[in-house]
N, C-alpha and C positions, 0 to 999 in steps of 0.2 A: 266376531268380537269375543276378547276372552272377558269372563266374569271377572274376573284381576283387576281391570281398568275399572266397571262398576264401583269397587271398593276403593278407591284410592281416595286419600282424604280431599281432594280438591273437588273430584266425582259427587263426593259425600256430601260435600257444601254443598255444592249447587243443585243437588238433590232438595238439599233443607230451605236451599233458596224457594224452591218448588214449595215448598210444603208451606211456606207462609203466605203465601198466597190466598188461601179460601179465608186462612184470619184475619188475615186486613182486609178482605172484601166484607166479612161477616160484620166487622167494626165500624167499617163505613159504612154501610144501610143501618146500624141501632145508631148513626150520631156519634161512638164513641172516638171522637177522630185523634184524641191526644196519644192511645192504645193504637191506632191504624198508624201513626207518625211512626212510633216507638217501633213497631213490627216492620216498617218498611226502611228506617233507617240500619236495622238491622238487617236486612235482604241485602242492600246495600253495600254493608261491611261485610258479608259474608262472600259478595261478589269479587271486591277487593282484596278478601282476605284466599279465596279459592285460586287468584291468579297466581300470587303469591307464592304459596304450598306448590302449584304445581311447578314454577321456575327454582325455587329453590330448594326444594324436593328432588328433583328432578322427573315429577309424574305427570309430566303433559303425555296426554293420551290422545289417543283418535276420536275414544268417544268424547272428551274433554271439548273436544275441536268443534262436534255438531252441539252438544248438549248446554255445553254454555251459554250462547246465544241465544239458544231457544228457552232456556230459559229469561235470558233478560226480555226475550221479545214478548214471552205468554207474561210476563211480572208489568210490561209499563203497557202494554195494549190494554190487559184486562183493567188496569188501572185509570186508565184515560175515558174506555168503555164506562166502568161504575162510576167514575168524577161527572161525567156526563148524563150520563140519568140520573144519578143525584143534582143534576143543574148545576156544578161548583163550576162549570167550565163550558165554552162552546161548543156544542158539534161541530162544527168545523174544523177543531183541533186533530178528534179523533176520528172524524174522516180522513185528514189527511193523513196522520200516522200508523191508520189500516191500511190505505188505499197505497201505501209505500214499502210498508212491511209485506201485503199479500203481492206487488208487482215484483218486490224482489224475488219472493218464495217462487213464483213461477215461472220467473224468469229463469233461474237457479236450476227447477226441476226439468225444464226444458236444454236448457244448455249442457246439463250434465247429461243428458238422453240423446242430444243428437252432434256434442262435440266430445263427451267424457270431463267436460271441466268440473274441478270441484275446487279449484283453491277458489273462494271467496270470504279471505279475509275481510274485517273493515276497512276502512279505510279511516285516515285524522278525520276526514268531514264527518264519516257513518263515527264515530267517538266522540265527534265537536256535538252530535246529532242526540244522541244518545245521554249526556253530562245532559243539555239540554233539557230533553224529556224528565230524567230523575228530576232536577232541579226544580221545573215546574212542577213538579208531581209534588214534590216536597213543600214548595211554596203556597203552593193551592189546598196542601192541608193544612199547614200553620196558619193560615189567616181566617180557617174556623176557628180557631182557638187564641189568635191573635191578634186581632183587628185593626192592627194598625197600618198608618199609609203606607210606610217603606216597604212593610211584606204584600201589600197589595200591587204598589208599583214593582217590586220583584216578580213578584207571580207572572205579572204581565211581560214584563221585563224577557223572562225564560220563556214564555208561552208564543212570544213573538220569535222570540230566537230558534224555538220547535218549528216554527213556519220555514224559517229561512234555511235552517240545517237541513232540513227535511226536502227541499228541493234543489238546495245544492248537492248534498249527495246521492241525490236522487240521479242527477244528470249527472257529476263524480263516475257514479256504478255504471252507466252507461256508456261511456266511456272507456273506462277501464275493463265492460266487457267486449267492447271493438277492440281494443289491444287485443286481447286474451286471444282471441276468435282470429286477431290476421296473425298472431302468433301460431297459433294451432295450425293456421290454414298451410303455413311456410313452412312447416316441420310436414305434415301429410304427402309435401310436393317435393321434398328434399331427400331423396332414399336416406343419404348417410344419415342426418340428422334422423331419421325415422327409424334407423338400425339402433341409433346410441338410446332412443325413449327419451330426449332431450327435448325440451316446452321455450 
């Protein structure tokens, strides 16, 4: 990996995305949750604003490709994790969106070890999954600070919708990596195709 990609302005966001993270944890255990809003709305635009930069930049990188994600993943796990011992939310929730994020991760590390796959883009569902999670996350902190019904019935609203995304793409990924895998397997048994490096 060249340091070049490190410094690219889209790199650099999602680095900072990174960085807000321990402050909006800090905010939410002292209660400060209008300053936890504030910090995480911004994570948010900085997500949006990072894809941005790199398509019309043109700085989509490789490490752009691993680091993104893993950023959004440690920003809404670690978030669901502290909403949850803070009680603002079920465990439930955040069982299931560990228990989905670590089966993908090892899925992923396994697949790319004994097939070489590594495209694992999202997919609409893992995006419909994800909008989801932020939403709730965002909801379930407005309604410390805003108590009223419509953002309660929202909160839920997304926190229901976290359930559903969260095992449709769940099955989605599964799926799409029995494609991937009877793809790989027809290229392995095809010389020509396996001369050209064609998936």
């Amino acid at each position: 990996m060249k340091i070049s990609q490190l410094l690219t302005a889209p790199n650099q966001l999602t680095l900072l995305r990174m960085l807000f993270l321990p402050f909006i944890v800090e905010n939410l255990v002292d209660r400060n949750y209008t300053t936890a809003l504030v910090l995480f709305v911004l994570a948010g635009l900085s997500d949006g604003l990072d894809g941005f930069l790199a398509r019309h930049l043109h700085q989509q990188t490789l490490l752009g490709q691993y680091l993104d994600p893993i950023a959004d993943k440690l920003l809404l796990s670690t978030m669901f994790m502290v909403l949850a011992i803070l009680h603002k939310i079920a465990w439930k929730y955040t069982v299931l969106v560990f228990s989905r994020d670590i089966s993908i991760l090892f899925a992923s590390a396994v697949l790319y070890a004994i097939a070489g796959l590594r495209d694992f883009r999202p997919s609409i569902f893992g995006k419909a999954n994800t909008f989801a999670q932020v939403a709730a996350i965002f909801f379930v902190m407005l309604f410390q600070i805003k108590h009223d019904r419509w953002v309660w019935i929202t909160q839920n609203t997304f926190l229901h919708a976290t359930v559903a995304f969260t095992v449709v793409s769940a099955l989605h990924y599964v799926f799409l990596v029995g494609q991937r895998l009877h793809a790989t397997s027809h290229v392995s048994t095809d010389p020509s195709k396996s001369a050209r490096g064609s998936i």
